[in-house]
DODRENFI-26644 format. One line per field, with one value per residue (C-alpha): chain; y, z, x. Coordinates in steps of 0.001 Angstrom, whole numbers, plus 500000, padded with zeros to 6 digits. Each point is the difference from the previous one (the first is absolute). Layout:
N
kette <- A; ...
c2 <- Y; ...
c3 <- Z; ...
c1 <- X; ...
END
This chain:
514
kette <- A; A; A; A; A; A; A; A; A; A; A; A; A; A; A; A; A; A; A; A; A; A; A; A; A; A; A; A; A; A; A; A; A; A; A; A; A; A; A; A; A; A; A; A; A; A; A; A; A; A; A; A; A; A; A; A; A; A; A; A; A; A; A; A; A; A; A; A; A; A; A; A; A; A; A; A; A; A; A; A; A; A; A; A; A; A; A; A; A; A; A; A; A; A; A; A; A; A; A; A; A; A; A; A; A; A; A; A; A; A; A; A; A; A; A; A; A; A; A; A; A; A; A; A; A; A; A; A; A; A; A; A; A; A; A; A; A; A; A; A; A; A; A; A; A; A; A; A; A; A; A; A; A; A; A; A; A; A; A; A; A; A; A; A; A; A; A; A; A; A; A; A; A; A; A; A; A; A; A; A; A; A; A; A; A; A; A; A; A; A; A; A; A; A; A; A; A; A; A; A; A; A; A; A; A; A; A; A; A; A; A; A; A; A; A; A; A; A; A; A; A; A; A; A; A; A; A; A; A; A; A; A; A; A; A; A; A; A; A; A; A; A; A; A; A; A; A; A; A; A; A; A; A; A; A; A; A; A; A; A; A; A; A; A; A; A; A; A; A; A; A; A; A; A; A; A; A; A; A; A; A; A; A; A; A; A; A; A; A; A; A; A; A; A; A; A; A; A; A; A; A; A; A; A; A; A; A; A; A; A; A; A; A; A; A; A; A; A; A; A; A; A; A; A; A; A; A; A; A; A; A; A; A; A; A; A; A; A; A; A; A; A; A; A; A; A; A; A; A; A; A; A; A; A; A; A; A; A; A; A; A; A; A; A; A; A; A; A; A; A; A; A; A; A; A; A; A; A; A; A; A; A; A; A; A; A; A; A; A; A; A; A; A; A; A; A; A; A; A; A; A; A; A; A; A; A; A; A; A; A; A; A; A; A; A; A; A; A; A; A; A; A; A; A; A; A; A; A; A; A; A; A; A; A; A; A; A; A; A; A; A; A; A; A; A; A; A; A; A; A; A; A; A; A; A; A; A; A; A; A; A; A; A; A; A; A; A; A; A; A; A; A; A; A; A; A; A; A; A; A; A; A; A; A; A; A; A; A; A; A; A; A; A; A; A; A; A; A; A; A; A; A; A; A; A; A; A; A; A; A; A; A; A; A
c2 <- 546021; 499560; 502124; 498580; 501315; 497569; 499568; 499661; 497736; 497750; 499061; 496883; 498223; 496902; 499044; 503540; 501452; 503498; 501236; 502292; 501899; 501340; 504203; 502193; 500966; 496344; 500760; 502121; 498563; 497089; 502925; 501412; 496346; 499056; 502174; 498050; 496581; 501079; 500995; 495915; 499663; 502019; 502108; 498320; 496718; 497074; 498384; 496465; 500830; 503201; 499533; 503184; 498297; 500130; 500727; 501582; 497460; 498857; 500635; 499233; 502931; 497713; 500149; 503398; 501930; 503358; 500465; 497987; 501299; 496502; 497874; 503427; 499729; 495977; 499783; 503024; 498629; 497011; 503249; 501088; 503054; 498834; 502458; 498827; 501730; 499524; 501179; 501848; 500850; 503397; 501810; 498677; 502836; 503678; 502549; 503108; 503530; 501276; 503624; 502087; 499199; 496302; 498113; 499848; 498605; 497131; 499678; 498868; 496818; 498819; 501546; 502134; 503434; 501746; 499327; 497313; 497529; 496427; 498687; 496999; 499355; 497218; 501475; 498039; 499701; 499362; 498613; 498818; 497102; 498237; 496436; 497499; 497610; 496442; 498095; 500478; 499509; 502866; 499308; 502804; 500093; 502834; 501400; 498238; 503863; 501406; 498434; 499243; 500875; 501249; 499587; 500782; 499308; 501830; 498390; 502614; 498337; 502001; 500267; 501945; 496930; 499904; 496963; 499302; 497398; 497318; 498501; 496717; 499612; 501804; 499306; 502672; 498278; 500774; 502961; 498316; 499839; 498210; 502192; 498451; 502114; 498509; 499737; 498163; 499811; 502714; 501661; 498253; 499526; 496904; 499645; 499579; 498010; 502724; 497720; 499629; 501906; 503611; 499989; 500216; 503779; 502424; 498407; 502591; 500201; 502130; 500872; 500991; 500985; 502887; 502377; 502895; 499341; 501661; 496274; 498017; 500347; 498329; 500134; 498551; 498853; 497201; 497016; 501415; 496994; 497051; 497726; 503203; 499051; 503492; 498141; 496904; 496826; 499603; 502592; 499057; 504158; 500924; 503662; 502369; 503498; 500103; 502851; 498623; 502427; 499857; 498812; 497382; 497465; 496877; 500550; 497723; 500110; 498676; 498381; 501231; 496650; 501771; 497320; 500827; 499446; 502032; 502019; 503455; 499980; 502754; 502804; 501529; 503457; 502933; 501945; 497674; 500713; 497499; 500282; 496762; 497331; 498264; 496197; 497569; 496808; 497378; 498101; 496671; 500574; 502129; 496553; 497938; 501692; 501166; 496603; 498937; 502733; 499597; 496500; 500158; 503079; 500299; 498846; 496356; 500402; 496667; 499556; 498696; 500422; 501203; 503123; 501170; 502284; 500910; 498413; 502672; 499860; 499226; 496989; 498270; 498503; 499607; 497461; 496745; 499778; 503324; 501531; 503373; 502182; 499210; 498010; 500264; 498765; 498372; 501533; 498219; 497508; 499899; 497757; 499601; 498735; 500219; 498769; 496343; 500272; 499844; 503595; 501068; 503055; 500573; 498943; 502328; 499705; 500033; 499204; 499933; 498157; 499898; 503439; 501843; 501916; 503098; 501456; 499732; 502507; 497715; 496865; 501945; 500420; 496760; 498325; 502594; 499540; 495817; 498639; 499317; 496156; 499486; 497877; 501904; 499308; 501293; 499952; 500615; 500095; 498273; 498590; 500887; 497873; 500898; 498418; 499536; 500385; 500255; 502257; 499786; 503713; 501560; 503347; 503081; 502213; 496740; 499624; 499959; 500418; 497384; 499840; 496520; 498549; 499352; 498353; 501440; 499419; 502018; 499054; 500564; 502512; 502096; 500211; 503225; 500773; 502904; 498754; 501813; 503323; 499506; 499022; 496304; 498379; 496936; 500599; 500083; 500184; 502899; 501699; 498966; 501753; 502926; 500334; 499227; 496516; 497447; 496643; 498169; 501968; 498606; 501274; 502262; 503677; 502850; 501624; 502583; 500849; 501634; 503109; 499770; 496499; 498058; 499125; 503894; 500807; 497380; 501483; 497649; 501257; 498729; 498018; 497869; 496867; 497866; 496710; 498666; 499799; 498746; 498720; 497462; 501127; 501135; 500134; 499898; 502012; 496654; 499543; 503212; 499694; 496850; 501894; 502787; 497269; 497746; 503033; 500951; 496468; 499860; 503005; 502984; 503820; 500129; 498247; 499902; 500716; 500089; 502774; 500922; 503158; 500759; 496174; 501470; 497778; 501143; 498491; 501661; 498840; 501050; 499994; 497503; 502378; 502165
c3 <- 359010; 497522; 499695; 498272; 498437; 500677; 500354; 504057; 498993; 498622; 503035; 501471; 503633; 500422; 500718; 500889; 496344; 499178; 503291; 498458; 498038; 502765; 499554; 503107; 498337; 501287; 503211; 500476; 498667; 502389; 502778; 499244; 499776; 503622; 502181; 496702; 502018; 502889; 499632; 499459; 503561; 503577; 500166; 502352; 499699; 499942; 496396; 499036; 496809; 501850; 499355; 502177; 503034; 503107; 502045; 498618; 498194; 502371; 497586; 501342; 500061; 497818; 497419; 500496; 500422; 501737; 497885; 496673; 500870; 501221; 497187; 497585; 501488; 499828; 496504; 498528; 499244; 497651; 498069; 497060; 497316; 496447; 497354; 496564; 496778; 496076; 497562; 497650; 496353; 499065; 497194; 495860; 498533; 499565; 502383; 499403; 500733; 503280; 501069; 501771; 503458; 500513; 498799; 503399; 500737; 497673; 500733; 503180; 498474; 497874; 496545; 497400; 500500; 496988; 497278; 498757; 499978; 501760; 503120; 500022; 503534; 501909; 503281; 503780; 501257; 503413; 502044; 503938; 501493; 503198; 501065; 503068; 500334; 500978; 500498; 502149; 496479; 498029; 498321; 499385; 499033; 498371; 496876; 496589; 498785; 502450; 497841; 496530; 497746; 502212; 498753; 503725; 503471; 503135; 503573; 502956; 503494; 502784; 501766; 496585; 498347; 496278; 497978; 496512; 499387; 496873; 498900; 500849; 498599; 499344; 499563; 497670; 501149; 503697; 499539; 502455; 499535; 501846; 500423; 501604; 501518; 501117; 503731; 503559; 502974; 498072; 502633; 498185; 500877; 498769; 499058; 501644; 499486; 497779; 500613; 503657; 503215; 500345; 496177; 499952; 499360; 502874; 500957; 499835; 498290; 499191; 496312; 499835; 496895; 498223; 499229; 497108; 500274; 503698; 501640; 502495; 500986; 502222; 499668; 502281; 499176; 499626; 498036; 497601; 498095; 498506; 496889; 498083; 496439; 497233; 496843; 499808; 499949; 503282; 501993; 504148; 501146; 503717; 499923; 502668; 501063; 501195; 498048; 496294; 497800; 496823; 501178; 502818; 497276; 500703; 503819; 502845; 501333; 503767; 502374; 503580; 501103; 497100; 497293; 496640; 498311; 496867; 497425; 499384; 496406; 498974; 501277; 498695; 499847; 497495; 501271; 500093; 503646; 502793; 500617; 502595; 496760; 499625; 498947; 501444; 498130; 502585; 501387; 499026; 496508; 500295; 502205; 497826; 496655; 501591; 500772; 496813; 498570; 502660; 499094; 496397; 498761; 498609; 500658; 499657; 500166; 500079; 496983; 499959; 496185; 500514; 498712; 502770; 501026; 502870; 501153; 499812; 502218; 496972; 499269; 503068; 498636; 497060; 501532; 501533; 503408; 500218; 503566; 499712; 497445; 500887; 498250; 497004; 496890; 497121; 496615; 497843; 500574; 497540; 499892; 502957; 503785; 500402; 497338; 500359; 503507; 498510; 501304; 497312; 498687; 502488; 502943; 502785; 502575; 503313; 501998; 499309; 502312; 502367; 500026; 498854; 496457; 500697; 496573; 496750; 501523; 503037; 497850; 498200; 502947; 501768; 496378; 499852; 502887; 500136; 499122; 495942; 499600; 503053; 500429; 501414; 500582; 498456; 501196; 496915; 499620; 496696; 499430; 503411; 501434; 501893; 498934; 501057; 496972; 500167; 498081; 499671; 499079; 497263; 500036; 499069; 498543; 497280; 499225; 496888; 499533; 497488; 498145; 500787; 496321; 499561; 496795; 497779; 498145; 497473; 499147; 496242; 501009; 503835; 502291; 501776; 502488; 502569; 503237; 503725; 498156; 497353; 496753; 499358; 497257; 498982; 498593; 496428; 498145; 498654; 503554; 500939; 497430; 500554; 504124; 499783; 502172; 499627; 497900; 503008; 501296; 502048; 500744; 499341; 498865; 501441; 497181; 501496; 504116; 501115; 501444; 503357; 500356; 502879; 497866; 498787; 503770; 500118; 496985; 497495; 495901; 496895; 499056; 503548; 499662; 502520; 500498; 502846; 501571; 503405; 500372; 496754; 496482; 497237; 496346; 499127; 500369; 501594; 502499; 501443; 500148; 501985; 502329; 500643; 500354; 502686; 501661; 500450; 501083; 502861; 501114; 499427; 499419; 497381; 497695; 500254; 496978; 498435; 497451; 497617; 498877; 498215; 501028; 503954; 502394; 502102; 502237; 499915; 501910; 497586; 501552; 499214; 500981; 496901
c1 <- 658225; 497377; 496902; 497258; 497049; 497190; 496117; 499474; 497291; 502364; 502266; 498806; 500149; 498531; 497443; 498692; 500235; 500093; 501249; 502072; 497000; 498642; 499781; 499562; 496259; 499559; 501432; 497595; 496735; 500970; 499731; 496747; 498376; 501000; 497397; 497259; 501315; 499413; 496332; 499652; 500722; 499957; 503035; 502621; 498763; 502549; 499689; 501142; 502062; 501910; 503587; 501231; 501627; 498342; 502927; 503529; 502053; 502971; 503197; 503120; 502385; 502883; 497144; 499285; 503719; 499966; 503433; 501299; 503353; 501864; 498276; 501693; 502875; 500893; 498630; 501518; 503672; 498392; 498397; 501822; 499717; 500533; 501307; 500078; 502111; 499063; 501609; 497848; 501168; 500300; 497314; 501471; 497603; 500492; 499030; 498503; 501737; 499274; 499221; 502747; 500219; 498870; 503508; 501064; 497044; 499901; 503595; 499170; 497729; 502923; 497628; 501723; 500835; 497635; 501822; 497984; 502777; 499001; 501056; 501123; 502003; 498152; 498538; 499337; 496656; 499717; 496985; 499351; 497806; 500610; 500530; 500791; 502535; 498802; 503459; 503136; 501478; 498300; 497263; 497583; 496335; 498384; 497481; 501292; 498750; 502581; 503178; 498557; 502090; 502821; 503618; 501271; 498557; 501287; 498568; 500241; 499825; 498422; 503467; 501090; 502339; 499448; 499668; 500114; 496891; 499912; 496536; 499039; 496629; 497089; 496237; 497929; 496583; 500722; 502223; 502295; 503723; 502752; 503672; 503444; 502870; 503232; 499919; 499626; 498118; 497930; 496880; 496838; 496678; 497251; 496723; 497214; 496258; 498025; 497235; 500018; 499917; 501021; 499434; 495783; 497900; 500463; 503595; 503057; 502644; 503214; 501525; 502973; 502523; 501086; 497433; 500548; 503816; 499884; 501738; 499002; 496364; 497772; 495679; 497532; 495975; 498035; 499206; 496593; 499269; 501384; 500231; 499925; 500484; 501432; 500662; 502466; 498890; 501436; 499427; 499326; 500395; 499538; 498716; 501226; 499465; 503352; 501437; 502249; 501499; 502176; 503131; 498347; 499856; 501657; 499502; 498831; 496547; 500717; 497628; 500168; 502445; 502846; 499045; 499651; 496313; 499652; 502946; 498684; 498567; 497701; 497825; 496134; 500544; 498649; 503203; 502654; 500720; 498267; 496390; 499965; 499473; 502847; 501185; 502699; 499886; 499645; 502683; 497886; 500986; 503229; 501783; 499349; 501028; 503092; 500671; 499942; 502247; 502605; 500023; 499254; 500772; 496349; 496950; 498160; 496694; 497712; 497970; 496534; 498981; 496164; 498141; 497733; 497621; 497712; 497354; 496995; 496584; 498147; 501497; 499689; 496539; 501541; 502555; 498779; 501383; 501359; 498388; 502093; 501604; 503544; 502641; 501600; 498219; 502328; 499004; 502520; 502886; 502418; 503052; 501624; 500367; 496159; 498850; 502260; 498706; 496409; 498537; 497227; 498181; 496751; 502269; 499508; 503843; 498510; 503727; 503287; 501594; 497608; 499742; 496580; 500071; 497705; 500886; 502609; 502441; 500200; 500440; 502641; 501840; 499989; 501533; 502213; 501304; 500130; 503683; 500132; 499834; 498366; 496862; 496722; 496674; 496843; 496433; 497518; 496396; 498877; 496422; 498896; 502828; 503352; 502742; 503741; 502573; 503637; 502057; 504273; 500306; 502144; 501603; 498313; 502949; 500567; 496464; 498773; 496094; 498507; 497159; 497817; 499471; 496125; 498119; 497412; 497274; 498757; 496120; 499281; 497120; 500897; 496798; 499065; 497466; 499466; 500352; 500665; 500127; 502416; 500076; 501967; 501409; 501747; 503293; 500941; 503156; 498671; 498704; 503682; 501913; 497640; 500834; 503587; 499577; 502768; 499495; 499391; 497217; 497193; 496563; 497072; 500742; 497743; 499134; 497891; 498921; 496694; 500451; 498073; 500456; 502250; 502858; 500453; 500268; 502528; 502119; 500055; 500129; 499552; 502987; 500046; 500652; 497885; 501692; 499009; 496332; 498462; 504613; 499126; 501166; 498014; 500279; 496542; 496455; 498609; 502815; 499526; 496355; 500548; 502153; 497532; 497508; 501462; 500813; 497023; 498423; 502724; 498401; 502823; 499069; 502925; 502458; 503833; 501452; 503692; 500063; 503935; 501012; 502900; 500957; 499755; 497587; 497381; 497130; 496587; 496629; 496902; 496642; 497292; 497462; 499573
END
């Protein structure tokens, strides 16, 4: 199982935000505020925006089991332990004498007895996980962490049959991995619809697994939140207070109807034991990757060929047309499927197939999962417009980022002017050659930013490179003057521009107002 060490603050749900930040000091504050509302109103009075039900919610009892014992009991035999062996090389170097009295000791570990000599007989290191089988034929899902780096793999059923396991596949950027024993008509279990019923907040669910090496285990809770994102790029995490430990890692998460909806990941904890945080990656991206690797061997990723980033409040008057701060706005589009499909820098992807982008982790996932080579459909906002574009996607794991090639020109004496809070000039070879930028460079360099002005609140230095202003390029002191000028006729508090560092794009809307 891994523990990780993370900012609260910094696991997300969407669209509610930090949910996870919350501190029981908050808990509290929200308690002393209530009898505040209440003054607003006489006490007992109905109110229009009460939530509370008015009479007890009718739950049906299959929703709400006295006992999880039958679903335990049918699921169980699809349930496997996973023990994995590496070899480990023994110590080259010299030891260092040992007092009287502790060679048994070190005897024990395999190390030298105190006479300084080295050790070098290789040594086993064993570890545990757990997994599921989801084929009559044996194939067995559980944490790529579990087996990495394993040189044998032992499978131990629930009925006490041992299986040696070989791996299929594996995916680092899910930490899922696909196993195969030799077998038949194999107990197994399938997945179910992370995404639908029996599968929201509040609904229960059983883990189940191998917990600290003590075998088969079965623990009960509910559903806390969902699209919980840690750290990968494509991370979809149901969050469960159903109790993980080390050694429940590659184990099913099951809705109440014995269908699997999440693989048992990670869990927040200062102690490494459970504290009711845990993570099963959800069955809407485990399917579909183990798919691939059953089929494949690896996985084949659709490639859209975009740099990205989120769409912030302040930009929405930055951005004709744009009513909301959602989508995913295209920074820079290097060679590749978008680009000969026609998508451009300023874009903001509203849909992907019909479906709405609410952020660039979202995007990321919908192209990710979309079949390499297939044709999709875009909806971008550009000029204030909406507009369809189709893309034949590539595939990400052969993708090779390329630079667009862009012109120059270098006027015999650079303009400069302080404008928005910063300090701009026109690029020279010499300005070049001092910054580092490439021969092809293209834009005006911020030599210096205003301390209490906008665009120091927005983080850009000296040595930016603004090349884009109000979605138009700019080489000149005149052209972005022009931008910050028909910005302001059409009426906008700020000015979308397209800053470089270190040759990395970002979008950031500068107010007009200073």
């Amino acid at each position: 199982m891994k523990e990780l060490s993370v900012n609260l603050d910094s696991l997300r749900s969407r669209p509610a935000g930090r949910a996870a930040g919350l501190l029981l000091g908050t808990a509290l504050a929200v308690g002393l505020a209530l009898p505040l509302v209440a003054q607003d109103a006489e006490l007992g009075a109905p109110s229009e925006t009460a939530v509370t039900p008015a009479e007890p919610l009718a739950v049906p009892d299959a929703t709400r089991p006295p006992s999880f014992a039958e679903l335990a009991r049918q699921v169980s035999p699809a349930v496997v332990n996973i023990t994995t062996t590496t070899l480990v090389a023994g110590r080259t170097g010299p030891m260092p004498r040992l007092p009287e009295g502790f060679e048994e000791f070190f005897r024990d570990f395999g190390l030298p007895e105190g006479d300084g000599a080295p050790n070098r007989t290789p040594r086993r290191s064993s570890a545990l996980g757990s997994g599921f089988v989801i084929s009559p034929d044996g194939y067995i899902v559980t944490n790529n962490h579990v087996i990495e780096g394993a040189d044998e793999i032992q499978i131990e059923f629930y009925s006490g049959e041992r299986m040696d396991a070989e791996i299929v596949g594996t995916d680092p950027n899910t930490d899922i991995a696909l196993l195969k024993v030799e077998g038949t008509d194999l107990p197994h279990v399938e997945f179910g619809d992370s995404n639908g019923p029996g599968a929201e907040v509040g609904d229960w669910v059983i883990a189940m697994g191998n917990p600290l090496g003590q075998g088969f285990s079965v623990s009960a809770g509910i559903i806390s939140a969902r699209g919980r994102a840690l750290a990968g790029t494509y991370d979809d995490y149901i969050q469960t207070d159903a109790a993980i430990n080390r050694g429940n890692s590659g184990g099913p998460l099951f809705n109440m109807n014995g269908e699997v909806i999440g693989v048992n990941t990670a869990i927040l904890s200062p102690t490494g034991g459970s504290i009711g945080i845990g993570f099963a990656m959800s069955s809407a991206v485990v399917e579909n990757v183990v798919a691939q690797l059953k089929e494949f061997g690896e996985t084949r990723r659709g490639w859209l060929g975009v740099r990205i980033q989120d769409v912030t409040p302040d930009m929405v008057d930055a951005i004709e047309g744009l009513v909301s701060a959602d989508g995913a706005l295209v920074t820079d589009v290097p060679e590749g499927p978008a680009a000969e499909a026609g998508i451009e820098s300023g874009d903001v992807i509203l849909t992907f197939e019909g479906e709405a982008v609410s952020d660039t982790r979202e995007l990321v996932r919908l192209v990710a999962s979309a079949p390499v080579g297939g044709t999709v459909t875009l909806e971008v906002l550009r000029g204030g417009e909406i507009l369809p574009i189709e893309v034949t996607l590539g595939r990400r794991e052969e993708a090779e980022a390329a630079s667009l090639p862009a012109s120059m020109q270098n006027p015999e004496e650079a303009g400069s002017a302080d404008l928005l809070g910063m300090s701009l000039s026109e690029l020279t070879p010499e300005l070049m050659a001092e910054h580092g930028l490439p021969d092809d460079a293209q834009g005006l360099l911020v030599t210096a930013v205003d301390p209490i002005s906008d665009a120091a609140d927005k983080g850009l230095q000296p040595g930016d490179l603004i090349t884009e202003a109000g979605q138009q390029p700019v080489a000149s002191i005149a052209e972005f003057e022009a931008a910050v000028e028909a910005a302001r006729e059409a009426g906008r508090r700020s000015l979308l521009v397209l800053i470089r560092r270190a040759g990395e794009p970002r979008f950031v809307a500068l107010s007009l107002t200073e």
